[in-house]
BALOBA-1460 file (C-alpha; in Angstrom, 3 decimals):
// residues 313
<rec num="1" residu="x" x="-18.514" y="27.756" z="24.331"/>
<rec num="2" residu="x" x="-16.358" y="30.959" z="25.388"/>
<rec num="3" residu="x" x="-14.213" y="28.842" z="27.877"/>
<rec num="4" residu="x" x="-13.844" y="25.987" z="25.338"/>
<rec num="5" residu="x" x="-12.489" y="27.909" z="22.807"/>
<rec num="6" residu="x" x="-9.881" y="29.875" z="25.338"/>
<rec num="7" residu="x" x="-8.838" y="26.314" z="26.109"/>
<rec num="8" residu="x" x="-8.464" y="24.914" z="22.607"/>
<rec num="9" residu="x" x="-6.454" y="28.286" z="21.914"/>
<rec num="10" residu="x" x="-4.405" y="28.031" z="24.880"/>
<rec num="11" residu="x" x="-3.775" y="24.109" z="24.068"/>
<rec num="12" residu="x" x="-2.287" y="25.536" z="20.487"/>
<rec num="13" residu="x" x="-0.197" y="28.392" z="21.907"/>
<rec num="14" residu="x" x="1.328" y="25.963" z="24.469"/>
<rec num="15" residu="x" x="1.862" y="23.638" z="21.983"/>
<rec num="16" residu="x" x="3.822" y="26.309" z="19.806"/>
<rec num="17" residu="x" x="5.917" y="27.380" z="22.312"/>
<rec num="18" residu="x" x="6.593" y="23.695" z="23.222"/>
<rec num="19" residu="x" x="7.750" y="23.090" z="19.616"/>
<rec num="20" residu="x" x="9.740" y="26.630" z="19.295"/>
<rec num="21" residu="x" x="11.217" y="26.005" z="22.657"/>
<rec num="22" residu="x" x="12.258" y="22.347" z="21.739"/>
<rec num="23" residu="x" x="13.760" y="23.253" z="18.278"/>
<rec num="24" residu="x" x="15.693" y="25.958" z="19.784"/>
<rec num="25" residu="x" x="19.959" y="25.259" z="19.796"/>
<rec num="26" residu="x" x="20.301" y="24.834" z="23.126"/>
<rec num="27" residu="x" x="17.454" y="21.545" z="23.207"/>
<rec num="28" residu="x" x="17.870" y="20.774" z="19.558"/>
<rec num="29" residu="x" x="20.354" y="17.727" z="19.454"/>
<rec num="30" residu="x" x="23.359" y="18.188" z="17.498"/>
<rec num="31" residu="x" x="24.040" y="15.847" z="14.541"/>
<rec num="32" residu="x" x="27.208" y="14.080" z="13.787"/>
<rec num="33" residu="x" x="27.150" y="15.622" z="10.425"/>
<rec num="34" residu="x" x="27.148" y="19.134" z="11.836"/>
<rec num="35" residu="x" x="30.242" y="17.802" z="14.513"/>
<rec num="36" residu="x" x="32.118" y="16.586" z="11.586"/>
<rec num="37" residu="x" x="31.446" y="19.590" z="9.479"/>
<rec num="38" residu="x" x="34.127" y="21.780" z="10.849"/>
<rec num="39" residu="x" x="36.487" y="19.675" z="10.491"/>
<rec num="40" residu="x" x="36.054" y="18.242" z="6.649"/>
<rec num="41" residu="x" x="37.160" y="20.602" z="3.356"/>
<rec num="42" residu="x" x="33.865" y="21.459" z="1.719"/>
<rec num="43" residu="x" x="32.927" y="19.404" z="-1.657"/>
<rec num="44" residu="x" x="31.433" y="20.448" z="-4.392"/>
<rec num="45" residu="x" x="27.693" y="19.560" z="-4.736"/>
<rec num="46" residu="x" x="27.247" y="16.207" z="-6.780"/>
<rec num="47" residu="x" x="24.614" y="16.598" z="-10.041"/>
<rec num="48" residu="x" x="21.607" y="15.809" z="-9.593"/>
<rec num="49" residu="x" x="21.747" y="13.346" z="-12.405"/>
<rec num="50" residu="x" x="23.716" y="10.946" z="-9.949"/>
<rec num="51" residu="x" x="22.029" y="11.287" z="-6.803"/>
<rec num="52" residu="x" x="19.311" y="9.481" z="-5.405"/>
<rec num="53" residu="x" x="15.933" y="10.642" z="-6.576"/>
<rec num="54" residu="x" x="13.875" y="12.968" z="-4.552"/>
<rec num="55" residu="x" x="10.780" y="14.293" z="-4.072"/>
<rec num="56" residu="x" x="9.029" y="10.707" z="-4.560"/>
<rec num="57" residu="x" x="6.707" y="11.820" z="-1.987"/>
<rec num="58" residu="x" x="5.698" y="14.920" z="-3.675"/>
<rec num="59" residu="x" x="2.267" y="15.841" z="-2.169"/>
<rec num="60" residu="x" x="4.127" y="15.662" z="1.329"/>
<rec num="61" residu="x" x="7.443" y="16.962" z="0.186"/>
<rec num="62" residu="x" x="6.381" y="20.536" z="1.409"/>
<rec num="63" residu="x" x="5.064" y="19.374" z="4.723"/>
<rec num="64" residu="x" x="8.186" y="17.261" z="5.082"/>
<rec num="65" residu="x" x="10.108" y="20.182" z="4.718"/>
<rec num="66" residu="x" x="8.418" y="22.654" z="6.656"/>
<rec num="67" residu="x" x="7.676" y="19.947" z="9.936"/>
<rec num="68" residu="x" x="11.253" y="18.341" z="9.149"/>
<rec num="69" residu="x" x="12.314" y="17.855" z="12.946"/>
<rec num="70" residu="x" x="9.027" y="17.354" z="14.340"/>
<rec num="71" residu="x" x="7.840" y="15.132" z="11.368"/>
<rec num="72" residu="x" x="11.026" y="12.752" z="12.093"/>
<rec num="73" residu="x" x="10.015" y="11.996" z="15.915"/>
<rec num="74" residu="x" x="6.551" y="11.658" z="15.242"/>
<rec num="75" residu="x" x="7.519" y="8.920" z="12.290"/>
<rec num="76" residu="x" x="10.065" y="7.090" z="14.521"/>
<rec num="77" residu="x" x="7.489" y="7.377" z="17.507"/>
<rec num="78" residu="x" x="4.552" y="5.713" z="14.895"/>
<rec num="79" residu="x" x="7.444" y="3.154" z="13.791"/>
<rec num="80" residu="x" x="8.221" y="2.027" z="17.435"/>
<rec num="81" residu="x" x="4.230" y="1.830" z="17.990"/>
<rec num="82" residu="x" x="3.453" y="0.417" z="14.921"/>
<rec num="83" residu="x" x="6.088" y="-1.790" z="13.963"/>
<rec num="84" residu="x" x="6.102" y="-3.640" z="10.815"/>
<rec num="85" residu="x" x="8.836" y="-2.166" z="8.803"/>
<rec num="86" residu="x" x="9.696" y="-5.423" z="7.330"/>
<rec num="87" residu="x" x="6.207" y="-5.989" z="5.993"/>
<rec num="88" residu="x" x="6.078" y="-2.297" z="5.119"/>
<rec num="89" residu="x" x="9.240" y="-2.700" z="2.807"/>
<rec num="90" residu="x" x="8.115" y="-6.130" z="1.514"/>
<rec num="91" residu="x" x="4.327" y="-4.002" z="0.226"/>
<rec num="92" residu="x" x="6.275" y="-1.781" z="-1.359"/>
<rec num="93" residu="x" x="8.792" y="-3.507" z="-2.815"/>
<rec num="94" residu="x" x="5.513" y="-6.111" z="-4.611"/>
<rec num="95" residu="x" x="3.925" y="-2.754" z="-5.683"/>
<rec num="96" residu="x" x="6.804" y="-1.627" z="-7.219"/>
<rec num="97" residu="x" x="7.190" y="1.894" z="-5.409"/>
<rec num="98" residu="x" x="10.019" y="3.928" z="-5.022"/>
<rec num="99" residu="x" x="8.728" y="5.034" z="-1.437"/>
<rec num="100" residu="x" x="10.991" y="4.619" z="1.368"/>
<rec num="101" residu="x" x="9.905" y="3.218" z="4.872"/>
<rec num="102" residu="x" x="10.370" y="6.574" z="6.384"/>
<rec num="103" residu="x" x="8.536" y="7.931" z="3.234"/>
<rec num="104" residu="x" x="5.157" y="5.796" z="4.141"/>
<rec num="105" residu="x" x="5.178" y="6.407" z="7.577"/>
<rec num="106" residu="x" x="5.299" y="10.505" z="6.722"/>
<rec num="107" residu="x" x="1.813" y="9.853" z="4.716"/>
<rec num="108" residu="x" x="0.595" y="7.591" z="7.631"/>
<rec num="109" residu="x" x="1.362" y="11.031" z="9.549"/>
<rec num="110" residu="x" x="-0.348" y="13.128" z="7.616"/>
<rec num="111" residu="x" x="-3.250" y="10.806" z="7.074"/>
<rec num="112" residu="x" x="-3.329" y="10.690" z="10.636"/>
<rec num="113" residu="x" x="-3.224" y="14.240" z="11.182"/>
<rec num="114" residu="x" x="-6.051" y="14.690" z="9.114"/>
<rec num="115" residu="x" x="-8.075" y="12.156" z="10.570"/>
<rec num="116" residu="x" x="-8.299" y="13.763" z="13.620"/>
<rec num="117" residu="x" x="-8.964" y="17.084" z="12.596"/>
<rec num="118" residu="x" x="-11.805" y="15.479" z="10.691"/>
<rec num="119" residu="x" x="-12.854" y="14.096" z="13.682"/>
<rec num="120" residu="x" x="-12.326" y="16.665" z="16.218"/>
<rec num="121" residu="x" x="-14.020" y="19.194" z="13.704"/>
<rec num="122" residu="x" x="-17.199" y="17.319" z="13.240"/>
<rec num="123" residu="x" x="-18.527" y="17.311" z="16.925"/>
<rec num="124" residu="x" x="-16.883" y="20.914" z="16.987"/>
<rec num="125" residu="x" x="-18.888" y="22.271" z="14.371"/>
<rec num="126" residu="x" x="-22.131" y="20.527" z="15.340"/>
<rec num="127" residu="x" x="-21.692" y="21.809" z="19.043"/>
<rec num="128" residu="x" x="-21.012" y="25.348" z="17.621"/>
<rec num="129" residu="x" x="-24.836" y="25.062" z="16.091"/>
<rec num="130" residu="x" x="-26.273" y="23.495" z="18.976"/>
<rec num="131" residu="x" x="-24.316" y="25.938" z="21.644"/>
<rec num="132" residu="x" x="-22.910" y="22.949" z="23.838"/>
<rec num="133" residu="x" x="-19.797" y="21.150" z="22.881"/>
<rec num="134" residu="x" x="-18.782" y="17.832" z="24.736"/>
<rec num="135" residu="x" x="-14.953" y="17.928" z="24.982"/>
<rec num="136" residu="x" x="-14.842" y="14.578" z="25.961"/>
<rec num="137" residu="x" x="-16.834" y="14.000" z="22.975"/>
<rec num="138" residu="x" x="-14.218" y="15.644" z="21.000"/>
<rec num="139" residu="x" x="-11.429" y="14.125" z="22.357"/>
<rec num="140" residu="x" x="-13.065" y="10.416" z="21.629"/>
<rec num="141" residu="x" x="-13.845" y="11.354" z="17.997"/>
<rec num="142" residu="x" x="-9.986" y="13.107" z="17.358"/>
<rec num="143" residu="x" x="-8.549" y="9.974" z="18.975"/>
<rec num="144" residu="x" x="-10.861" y="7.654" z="16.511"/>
<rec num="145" residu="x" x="-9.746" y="10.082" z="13.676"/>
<rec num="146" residu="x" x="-5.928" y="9.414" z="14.109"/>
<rec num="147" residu="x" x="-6.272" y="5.677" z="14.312"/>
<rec num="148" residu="x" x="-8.901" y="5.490" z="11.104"/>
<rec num="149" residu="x" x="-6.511" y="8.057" z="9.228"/>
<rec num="150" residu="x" x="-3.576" y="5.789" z="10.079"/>
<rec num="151" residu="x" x="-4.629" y="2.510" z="9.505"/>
<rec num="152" residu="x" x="-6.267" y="3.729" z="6.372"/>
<rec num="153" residu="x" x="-2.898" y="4.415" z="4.436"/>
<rec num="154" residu="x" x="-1.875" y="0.837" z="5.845"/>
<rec num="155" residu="x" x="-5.129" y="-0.352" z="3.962"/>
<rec num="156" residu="x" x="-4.715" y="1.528" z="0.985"/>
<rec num="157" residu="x" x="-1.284" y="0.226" z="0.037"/>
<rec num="158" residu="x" x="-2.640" y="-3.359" z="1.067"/>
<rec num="159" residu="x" x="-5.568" y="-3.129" z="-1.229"/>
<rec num="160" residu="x" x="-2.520" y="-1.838" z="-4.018"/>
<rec num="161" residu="x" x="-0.992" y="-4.512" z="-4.002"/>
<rec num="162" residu="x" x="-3.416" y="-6.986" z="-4.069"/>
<rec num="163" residu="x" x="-5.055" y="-5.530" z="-7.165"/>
<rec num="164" residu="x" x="-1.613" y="-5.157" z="-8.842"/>
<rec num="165" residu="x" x="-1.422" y="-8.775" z="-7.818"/>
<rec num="166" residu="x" x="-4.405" y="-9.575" z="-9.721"/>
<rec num="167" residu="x" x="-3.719" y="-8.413" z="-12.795"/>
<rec num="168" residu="x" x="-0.236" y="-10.172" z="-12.606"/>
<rec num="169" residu="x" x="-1.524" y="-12.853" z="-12.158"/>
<rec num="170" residu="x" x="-4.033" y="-13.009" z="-15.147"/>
<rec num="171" residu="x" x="-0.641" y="-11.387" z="-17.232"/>
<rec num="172" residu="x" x="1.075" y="-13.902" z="-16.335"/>
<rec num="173" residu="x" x="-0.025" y="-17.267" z="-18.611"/>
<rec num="174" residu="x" x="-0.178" y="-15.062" z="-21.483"/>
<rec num="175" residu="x" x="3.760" y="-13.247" z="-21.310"/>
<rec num="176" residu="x" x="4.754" y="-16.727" z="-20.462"/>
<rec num="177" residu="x" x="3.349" y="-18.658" z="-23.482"/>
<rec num="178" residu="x" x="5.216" y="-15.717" z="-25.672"/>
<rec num="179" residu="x" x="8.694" y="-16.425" z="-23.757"/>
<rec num="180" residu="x" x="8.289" y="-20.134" z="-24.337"/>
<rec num="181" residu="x" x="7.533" y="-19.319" z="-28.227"/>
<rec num="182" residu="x" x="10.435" y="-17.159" z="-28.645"/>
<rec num="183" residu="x" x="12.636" y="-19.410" z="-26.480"/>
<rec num="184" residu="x" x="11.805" y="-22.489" z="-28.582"/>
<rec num="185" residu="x" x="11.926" y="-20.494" z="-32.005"/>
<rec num="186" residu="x" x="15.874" y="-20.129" z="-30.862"/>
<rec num="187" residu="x" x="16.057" y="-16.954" z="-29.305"/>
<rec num="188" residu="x" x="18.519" y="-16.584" z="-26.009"/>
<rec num="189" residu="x" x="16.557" y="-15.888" z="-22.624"/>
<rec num="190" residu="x" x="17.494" y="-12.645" z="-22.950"/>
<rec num="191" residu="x" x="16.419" y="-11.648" z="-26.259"/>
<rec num="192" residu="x" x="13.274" y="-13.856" z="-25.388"/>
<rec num="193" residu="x" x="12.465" y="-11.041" z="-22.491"/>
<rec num="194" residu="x" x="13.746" y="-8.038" z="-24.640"/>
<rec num="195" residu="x" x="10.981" y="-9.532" z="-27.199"/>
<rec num="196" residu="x" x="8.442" y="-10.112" z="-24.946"/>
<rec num="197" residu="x" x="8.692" y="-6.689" z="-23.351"/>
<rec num="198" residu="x" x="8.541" y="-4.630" z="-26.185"/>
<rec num="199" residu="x" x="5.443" y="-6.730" z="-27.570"/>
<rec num="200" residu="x" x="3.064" y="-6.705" z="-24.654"/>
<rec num="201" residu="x" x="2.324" y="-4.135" z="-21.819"/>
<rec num="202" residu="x" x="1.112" y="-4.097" z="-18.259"/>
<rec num="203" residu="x" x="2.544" y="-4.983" z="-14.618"/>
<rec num="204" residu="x" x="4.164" y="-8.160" z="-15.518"/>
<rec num="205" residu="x" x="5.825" y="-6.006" z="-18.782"/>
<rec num="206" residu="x" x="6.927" y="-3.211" z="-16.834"/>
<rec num="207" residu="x" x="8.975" y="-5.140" z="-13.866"/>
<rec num="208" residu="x" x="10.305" y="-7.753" z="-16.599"/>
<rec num="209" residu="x" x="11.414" y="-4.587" z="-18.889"/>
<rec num="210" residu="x" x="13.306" y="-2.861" z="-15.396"/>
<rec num="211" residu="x" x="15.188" y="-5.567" z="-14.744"/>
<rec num="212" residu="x" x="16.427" y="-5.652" z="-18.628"/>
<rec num="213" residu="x" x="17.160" y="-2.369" z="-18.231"/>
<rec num="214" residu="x" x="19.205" y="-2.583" z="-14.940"/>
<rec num="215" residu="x" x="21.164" y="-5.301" z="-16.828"/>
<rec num="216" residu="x" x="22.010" y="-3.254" z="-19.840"/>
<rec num="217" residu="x" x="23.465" y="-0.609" z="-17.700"/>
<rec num="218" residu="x" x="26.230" y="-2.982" z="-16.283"/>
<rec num="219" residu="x" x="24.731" y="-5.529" z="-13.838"/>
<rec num="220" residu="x" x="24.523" y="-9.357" z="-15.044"/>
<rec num="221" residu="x" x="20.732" y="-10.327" z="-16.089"/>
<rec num="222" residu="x" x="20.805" y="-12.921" z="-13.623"/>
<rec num="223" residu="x" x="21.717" y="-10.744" z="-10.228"/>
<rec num="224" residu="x" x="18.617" y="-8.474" z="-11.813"/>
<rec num="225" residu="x" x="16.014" y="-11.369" z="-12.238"/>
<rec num="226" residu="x" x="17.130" y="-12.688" z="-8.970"/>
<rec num="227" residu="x" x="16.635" y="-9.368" z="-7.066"/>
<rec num="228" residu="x" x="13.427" y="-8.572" z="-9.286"/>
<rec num="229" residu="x" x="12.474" y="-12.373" z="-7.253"/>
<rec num="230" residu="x" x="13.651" y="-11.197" z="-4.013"/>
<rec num="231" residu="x" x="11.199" y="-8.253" z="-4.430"/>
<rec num="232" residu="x" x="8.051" y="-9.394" z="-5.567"/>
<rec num="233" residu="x" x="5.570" y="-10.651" z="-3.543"/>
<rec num="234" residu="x" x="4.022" y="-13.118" z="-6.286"/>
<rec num="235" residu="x" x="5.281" y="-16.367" z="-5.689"/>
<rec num="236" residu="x" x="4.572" y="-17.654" z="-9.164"/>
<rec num="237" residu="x" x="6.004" y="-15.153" z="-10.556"/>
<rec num="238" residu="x" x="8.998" y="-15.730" z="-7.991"/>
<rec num="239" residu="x" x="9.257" y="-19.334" z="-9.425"/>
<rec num="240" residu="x" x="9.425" y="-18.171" z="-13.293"/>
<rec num="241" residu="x" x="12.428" y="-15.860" z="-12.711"/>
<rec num="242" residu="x" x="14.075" y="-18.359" z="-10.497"/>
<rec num="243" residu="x" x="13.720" y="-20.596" z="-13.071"/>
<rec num="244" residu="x" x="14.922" y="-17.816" z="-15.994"/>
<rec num="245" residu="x" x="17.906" y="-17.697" z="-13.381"/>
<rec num="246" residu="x" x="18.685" y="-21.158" z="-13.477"/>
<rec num="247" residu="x" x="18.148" y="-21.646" z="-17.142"/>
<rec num="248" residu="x" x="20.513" y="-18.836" z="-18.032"/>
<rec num="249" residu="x" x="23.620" y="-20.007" z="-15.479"/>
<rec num="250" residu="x" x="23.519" y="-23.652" z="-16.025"/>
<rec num="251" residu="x" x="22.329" y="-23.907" z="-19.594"/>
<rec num="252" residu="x" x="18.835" y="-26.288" z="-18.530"/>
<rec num="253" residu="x" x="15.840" y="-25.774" z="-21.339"/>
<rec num="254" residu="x" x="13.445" y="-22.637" z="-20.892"/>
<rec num="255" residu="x" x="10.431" y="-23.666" z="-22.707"/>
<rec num="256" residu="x" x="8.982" y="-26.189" z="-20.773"/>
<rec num="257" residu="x" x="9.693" y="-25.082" z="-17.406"/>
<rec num="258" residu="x" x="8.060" y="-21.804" z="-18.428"/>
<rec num="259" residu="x" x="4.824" y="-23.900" z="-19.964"/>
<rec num="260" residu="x" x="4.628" y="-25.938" z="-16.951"/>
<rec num="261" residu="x" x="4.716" y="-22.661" z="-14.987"/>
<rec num="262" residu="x" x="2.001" y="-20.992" z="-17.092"/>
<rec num="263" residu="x" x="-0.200" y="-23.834" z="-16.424"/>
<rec num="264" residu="x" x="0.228" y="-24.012" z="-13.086"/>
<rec num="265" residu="x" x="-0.726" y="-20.269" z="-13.341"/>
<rec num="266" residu="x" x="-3.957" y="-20.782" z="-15.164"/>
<rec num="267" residu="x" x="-4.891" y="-24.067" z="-12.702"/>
<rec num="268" residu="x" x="-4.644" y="-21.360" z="-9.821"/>
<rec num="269" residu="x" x="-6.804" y="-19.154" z="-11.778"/>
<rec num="270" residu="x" x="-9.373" y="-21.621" z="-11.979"/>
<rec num="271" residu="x" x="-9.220" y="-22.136" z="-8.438"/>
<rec num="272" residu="x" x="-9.703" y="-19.214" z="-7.605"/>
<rec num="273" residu="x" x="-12.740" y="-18.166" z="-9.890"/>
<rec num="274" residu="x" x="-14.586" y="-21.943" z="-8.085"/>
<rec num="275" residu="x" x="-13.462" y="-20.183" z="-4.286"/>
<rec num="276" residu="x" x="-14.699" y="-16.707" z="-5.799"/>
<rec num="277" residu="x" x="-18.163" y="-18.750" z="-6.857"/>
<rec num="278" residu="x" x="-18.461" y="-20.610" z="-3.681"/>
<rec num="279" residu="x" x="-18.182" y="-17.571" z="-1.727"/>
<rec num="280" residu="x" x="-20.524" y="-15.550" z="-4.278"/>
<rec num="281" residu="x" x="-23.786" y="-18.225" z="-3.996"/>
<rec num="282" residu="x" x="-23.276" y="-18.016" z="0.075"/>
<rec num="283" residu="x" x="-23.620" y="-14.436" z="-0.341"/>
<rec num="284" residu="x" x="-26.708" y="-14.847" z="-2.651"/>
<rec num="285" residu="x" x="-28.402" y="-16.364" z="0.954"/>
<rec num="286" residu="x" x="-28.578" y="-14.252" z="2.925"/>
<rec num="287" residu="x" x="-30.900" y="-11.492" z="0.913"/>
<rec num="288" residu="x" x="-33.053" y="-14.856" z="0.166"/>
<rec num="289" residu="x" x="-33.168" y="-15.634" z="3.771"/>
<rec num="290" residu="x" x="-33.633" y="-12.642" z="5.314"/>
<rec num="291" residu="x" x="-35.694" y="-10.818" z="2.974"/>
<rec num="292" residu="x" x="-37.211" y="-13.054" z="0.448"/>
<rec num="293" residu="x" x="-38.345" y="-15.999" z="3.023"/>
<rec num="294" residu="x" x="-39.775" y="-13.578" z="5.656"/>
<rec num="295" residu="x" x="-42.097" y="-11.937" z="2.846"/>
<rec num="296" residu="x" x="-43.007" y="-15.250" z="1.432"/>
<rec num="297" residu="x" x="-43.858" y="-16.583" z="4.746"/>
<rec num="298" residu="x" x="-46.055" y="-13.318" z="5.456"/>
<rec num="299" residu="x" x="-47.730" y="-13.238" z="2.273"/>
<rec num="300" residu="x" x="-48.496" y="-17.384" z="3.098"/>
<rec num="301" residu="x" x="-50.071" y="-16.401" z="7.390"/>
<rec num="302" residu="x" x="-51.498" y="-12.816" z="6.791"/>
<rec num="303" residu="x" x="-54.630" y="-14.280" z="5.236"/>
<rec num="304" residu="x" x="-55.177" y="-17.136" z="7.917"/>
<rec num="305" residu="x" x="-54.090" y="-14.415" z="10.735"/>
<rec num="306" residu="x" x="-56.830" y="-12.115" z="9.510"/>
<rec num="307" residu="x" x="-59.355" y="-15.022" z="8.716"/>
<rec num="308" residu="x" x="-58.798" y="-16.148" z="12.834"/>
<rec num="309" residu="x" x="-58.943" y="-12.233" z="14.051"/>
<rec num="310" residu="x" x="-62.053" y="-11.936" z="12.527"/>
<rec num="311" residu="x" x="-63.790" y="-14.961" z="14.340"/>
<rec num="312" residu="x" x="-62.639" y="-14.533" z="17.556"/>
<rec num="313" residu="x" x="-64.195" y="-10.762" z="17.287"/>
């Protein structure tokens, strides 16, 4: 236990000294930022009111800023490994996030990270009791740790945005319905959103009443529906601001391409509740066959087992 500890220490102290040694000036690579500095009259800072927003990943923001170097090759190392940044921006983009790429992969770091000190500190502590610790063991489990703890955050923002999906979806017949009344009682598209936004609430609500917003700070309704489109991963609801899009440039009636659309909406609905109850009764078998019919078939021999056991003594 004595030696295994001296080794895990030593492991940490090398690794320190690798870390100090390769942050130092002379190994640290020099940005073109810090070339350029020199040479450029210094500006004042811009508000903070203009700039980007920051600190989006605030449970990580500290470790981002303590681990800044480090953190940045161990993301692009997990990125090259990984891969997926397209699908990774698409997720968030459907979910509606304001995480960055680089922003994700940081939490699939840290969620990493703390996978496999979960993992390496479960055998640990159970070898501590026993007195014998299995570094190979340890090693297996840490490894298994980083992968879970990686993967998991992957999960997590897939199971996000399929349950923000969901509840789009059942929004969506309903905010629909109220765009086609207010469309066809005269109101512009526009106005028939503005309405609509201000009367109901939820997912649907929310993205509907940013893209109003974007458009009443200076950018045409129709470049914001048709990014809003480009973004979300609901293909319905895809179709219904296309269709907003072409109704508003080229003057085409609203109401019954949104009706048609709601419809459509509620048929995949139903389709989905008959797949949901298909799947449901195959699940209902199995505890029938492999509990139920094994008892009932016990229950039906025991008595005829018993009867024959007790002639043939």
């Amino acid at each position: 236990m004595t030696a295994v500890l001296g080794g895990l220490l030593g492991f940490l102290a090398a690794v320190g000294v690798l870390i100090a040694v390769r942050a130092a000036p002379p190994m640290r690579p020099i940005r073109l930022a810090d070339r350029m500095a020199p040479y450029l009259a210094e500006a004042p800072a811009p508000s903070r009111l203009l700039g980007p927003p920051r600190g989006r990943a605030a449970p990580f923001g500290l470790v981002r800023r303590l681990f800044g170097p480090l953190l940045g090759e161990l993301v692009a190392t997990l990125d090259r490994l990984v891969g997926g940044a397209p699908s990774v921006r698409r997720r968030l983009g459907g979910l509606g996030s304001e995480l960055t790429v680089e922003e994700f992969r940081i939490e699939q770091v840290v969620w990493g990270t703390c996978g496999l000190l979960a993992g390496a500190g479960v055998p640990l502590a159970l070898g501590a009791m026993a007195g014998t610790v299995r570094p190979a063991l340890v090693l297996a489990l840490a490894a298994a740790g980083l992968v879970a703890g990686v993967l998991a955050r992957d999960w997590s923002l897939t199971r996000r945005l399929r349950r923000r999906e969901e509840r789009m979806l059942a929004e969506f017949p309903v905010v629909a319905d109220l765009i086609a009344l207010a469309v066809v009682a005269g109101e512009a598209p526009a106005d028939a959103l503005r309405r609509v936004c201000a009367l109901t609430r939820g997912e649907m609500a929310g993205e509907l009443g940013a893209a109003l917003a974007r458009a009443g700070a200076g950018a045409p309704l129709t470049v914001a529906l048709t990014e809003l489109a480009e973004r979300t991963t609901l293909e319905a609801f895809a179709r219904f601001l296309q269709g907003i899009v072409v109704a508003v440039e080229r003057g085409t009636p609203l109401a019954e391409v949104v009706r048609a659309q709601a419809e459509d909406v509620r048929e995949v609905g139903k389709r989905a509740l008959l797949e949901a109850g298909a799947r449901k009764e195959v699940q209902m078998l199995v505890p029938v066959v492999f509990l139920i019919l094994p008892v009932t078939v016990l229950f039906a021999l025991f008595p005829g087992l018993l009867t024959l056991t007790s002639l043939t003594q």
